[in-house]
C-alpha positions, 0 to 999 in steps of 0.5 A: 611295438609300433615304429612310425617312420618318415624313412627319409628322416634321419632322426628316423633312420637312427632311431632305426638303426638303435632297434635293430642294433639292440634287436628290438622287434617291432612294426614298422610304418611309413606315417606318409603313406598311412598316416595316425588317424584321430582315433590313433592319435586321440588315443597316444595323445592321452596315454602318453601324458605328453603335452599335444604340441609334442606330437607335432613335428615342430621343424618341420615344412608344413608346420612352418607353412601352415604357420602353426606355431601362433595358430596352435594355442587358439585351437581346441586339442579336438581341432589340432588333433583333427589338424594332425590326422590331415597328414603325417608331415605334421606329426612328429616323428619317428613315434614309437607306441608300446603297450606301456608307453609312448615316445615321440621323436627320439632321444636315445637316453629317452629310449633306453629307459623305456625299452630297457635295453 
């Protein structure tokens, strides 16, 4: 499994300490430094049958910067995923990519059921 992770976030930070303390392997990767690409994105995006606006970090700084919340429903998923690969600030996180699944921001309850520990 993937871990995606902005380490300063403490959503992230605890969604660490929930896999290390069930002793669940995985990937770890800093989504500053290596941010999803669109094929990456592309790819989570349709197996996850998730909305796509759930894969933007809605809270956060440069969301709110770059004003998306009213620009986002006149863009294209094409556009807003290319929007998303700019950077990962914009991408909500932690993400966890599985074989079989795909969450993006972690709620525990939501976690549990997937990993099944």
């Amino acid at each position: 499994m993937l871990f995606i992770e902005y380490p300063k976030c403490s959503t992230c930070q605890k969604a660490k300490k929930w896999l290390d303390g069930k002793k669940i392997n995985y990937e770890d990767r800093h989504i500053a430094e290596k941010n999803p690409t669109e094929e990456e994105l592309t790819e989570w995006y349709r197996r996850s049958g998730l909305p796509l606006k759930k894969f933007f970090n809605t809270s956060g700084l440069k969301y709110k910067q770059l004003g998306l919340k009213d620009k986002l429903k006149n863009m294209s998923e094409e556009d807003q995923i290319k929007l998303l690969a700019t950077d990962g600030m914009l991408v909500k996180r932690p993400l966890m990519i599985a074989d079989d699944f795909i969450l993006t921001g972690f709620r525990e309850n939501e976690w549990q059921d997937k990993m099944g520990e």
